[in-house]
C-alpha positions as CSV (number, residue, x, y, z in Angstrom):
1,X,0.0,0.0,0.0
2,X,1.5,3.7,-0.5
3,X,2.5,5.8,2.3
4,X,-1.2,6.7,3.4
5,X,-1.6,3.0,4.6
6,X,-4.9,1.7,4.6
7,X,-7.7,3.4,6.6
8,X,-10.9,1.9,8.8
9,X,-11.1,-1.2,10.1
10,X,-9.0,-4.1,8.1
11,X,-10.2,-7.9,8.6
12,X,-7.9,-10.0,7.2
13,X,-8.9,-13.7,7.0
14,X,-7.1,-16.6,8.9
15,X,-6.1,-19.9,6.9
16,X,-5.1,-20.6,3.3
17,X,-7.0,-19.3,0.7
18,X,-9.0,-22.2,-1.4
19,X,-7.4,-21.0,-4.8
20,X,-9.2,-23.9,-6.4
21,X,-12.3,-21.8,-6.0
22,X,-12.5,-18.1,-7.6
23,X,-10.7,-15.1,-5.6
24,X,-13.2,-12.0,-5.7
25,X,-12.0,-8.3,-5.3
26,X,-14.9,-6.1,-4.9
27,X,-14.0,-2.4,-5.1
28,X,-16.3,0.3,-3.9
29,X,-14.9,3.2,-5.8
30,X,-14.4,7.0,-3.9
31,X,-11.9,9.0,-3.7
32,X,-12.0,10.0,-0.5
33,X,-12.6,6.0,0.7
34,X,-12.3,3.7,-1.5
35,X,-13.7,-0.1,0.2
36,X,-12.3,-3.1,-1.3
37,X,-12.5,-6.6,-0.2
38,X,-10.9,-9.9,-1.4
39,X,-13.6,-13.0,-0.8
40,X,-12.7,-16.4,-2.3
41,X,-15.5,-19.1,-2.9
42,X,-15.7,-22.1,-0.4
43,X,-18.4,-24.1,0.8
44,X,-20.2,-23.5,3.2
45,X,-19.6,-20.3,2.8
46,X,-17.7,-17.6,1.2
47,X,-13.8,-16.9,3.2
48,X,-13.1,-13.0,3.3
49,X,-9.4,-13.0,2.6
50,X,-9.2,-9.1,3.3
51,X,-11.7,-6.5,4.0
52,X,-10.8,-2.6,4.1
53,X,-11.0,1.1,2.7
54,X,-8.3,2.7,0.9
55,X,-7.9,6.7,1.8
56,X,-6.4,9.4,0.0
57,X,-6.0,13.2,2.0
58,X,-9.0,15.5,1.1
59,X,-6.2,18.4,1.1
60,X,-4.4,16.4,-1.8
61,X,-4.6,17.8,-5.5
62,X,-6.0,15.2,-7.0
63,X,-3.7,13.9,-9.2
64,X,-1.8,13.1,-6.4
65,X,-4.9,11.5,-4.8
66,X,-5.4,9.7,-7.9
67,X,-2.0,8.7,-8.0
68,X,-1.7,7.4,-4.1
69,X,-5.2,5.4,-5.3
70,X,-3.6,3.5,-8.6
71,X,-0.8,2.3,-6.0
72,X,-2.9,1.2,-3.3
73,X,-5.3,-1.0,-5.9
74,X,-2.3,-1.6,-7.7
75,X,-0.8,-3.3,-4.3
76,X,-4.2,-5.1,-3.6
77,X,-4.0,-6.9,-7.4
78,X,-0.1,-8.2,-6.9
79,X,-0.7,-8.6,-3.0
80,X,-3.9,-11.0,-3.3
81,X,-3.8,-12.3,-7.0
82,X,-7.6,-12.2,-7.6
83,X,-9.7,-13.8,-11.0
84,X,-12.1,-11.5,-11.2
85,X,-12.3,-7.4,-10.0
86,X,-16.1,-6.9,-9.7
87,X,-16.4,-2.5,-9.5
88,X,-19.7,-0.7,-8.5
89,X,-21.1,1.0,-11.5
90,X,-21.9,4.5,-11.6
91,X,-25.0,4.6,-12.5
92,X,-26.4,7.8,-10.6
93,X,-25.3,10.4,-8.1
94,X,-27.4,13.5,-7.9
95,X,-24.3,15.9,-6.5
96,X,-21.8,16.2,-9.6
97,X,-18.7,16.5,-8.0
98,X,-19.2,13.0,-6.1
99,X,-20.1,11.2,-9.3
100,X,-16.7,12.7,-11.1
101,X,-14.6,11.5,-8.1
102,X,-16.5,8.6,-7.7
103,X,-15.8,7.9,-11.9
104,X,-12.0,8.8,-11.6
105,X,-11.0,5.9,-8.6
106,X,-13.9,3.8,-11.1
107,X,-11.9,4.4,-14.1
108,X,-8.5,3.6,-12.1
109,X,-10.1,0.4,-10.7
110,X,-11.1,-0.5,-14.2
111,X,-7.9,0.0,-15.6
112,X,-5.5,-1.4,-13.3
113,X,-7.5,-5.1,-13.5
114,X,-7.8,-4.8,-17.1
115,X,-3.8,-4.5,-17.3
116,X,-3.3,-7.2,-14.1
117,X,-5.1,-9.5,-16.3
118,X,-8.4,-9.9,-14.2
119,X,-11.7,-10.4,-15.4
120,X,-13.5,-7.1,-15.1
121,X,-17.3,-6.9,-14.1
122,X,-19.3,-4.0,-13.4
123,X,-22.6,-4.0,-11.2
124,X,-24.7,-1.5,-9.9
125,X,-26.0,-0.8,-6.6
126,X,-29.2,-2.1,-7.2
127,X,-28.4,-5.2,-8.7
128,X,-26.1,-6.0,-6.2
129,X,-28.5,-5.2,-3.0
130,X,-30.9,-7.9,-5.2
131,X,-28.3,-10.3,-5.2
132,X,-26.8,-9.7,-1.5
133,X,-30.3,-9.5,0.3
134,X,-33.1,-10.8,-2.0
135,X,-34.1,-6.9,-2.3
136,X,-32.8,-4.5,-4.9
137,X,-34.1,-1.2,-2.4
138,X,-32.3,-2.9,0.9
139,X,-30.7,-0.1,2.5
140,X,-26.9,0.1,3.7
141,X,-27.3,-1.7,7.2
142,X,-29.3,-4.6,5.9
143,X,-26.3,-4.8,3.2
144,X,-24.1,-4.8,5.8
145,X,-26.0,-6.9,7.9
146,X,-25.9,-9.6,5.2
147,X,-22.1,-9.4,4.0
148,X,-22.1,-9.8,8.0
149,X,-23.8,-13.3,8.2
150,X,-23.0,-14.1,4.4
151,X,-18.9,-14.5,5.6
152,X,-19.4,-15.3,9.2
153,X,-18.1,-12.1,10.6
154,X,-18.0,-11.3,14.2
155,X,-19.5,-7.5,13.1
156,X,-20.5,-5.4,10.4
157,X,-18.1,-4.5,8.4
158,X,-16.7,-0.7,8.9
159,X,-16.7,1.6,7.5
160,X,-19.7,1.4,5.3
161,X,-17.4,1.5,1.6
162,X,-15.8,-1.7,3.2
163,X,-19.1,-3.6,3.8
164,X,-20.0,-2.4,-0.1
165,X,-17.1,-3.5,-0.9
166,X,-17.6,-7.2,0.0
167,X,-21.3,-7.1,-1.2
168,X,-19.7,-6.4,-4.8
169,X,-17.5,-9.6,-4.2
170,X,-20.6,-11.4,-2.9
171,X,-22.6,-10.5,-5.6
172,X,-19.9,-11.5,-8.4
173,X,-20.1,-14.9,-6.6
174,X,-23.8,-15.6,-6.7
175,X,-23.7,-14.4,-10.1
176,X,-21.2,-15.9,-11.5
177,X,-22.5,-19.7,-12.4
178,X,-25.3,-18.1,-14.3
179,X,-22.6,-15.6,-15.9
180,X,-20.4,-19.1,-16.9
181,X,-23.1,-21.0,-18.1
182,X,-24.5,-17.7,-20.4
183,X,-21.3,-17.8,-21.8
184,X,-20.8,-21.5,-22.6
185,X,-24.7,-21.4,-24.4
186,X,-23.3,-18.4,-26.3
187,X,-20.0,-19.7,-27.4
188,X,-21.9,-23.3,-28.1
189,X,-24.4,-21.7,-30.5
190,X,-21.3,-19.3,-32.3
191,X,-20.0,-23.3,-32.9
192,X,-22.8,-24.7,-34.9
């Protein structure tokens, strides 16, 4: 991670990672906090590998913040190796200058996978709440609530870009059978 270390509570999982199964990294773009977490399938349940928020300095200009960002996701993507980089999609913000922010760290998150070599997906809020909680208008404590019991964490967790974080991985993972089998129907019908 770059000098500014990573901010909010980190859970870092116990154990050895299943790499037989697929390595999540859900990123919750901002440029002020940036949430990401690393969740690899397993059965019962999903294993968080590493939950957290990236922060840049407000009083930054923000190349620099943008900067300090590519190095910390960059870190992340060498640090915990993951298949697949599922991104929150910007699909509305009512105050302007949150959705430009919000579409730079985006844009960065984007990029650096694409280069790392990781599958890319995009989701947006809705459809992950839908796939998290069973409701597409669940608010941010029942999202948090259910990436709490979804990983078997002692708490919720904090702050709230972390706990969207890990519903982005979640989301990827309960999504991502149907996504496979899509694409094997698709690539079967391009072959006859």
């Amino acid at each position: 991670m770059s000098d500014l270390g990573i901010r909010g509570e980190v859970v870092k999982g116990g154990g050895v990672s299943p790499r037989g199964g697929l390595r999540v990294l859900g990123i919750d773009p901002g440029l002020t906090r940036c949430g990401y977490a690393v969740v690899d399938s397993a059965r019962p349940r999903p294993i968080p590998a590493a939950i957290g928020v990236m922060a840049t300095p407000v009083d930054a200009e923000l190349p620099e913040r943008l900067a300090r960002l590519r190095v910390d996701i960059t870190s992340l993507l060498e640090e915990y190796a993951p298949d697949v980089v599922a991104v929150e999609r910007v699909f509305f913000q009512v105050n302007v200058r949150t959705a430009m922010s919000v579409g730079q760290a985006s844009g960065i998150a984007l990029a650096e996978a694409w280069a790392a070599g990781c599958e890319v997906v995009q989701y947006t809020p809705n459809e992950v709440k839908q796939a998290v909680t069973g409701h597409g208008g669940a608010d941010k404590a029942q999202v948090g609530k259910m990436v709490q019991m979804r990983l078997g964490l002692h708490a919720v967790p904090k702050p709230a870009d972390a706990a969207d974080a890990a519903a982005l991985a979640l989301c990827h993972l309960a999504v991502a059978p149907t996504r496979r089998a899509l694409a094997r129907a698709v690539a079967g019908r391009g072959a006859s």
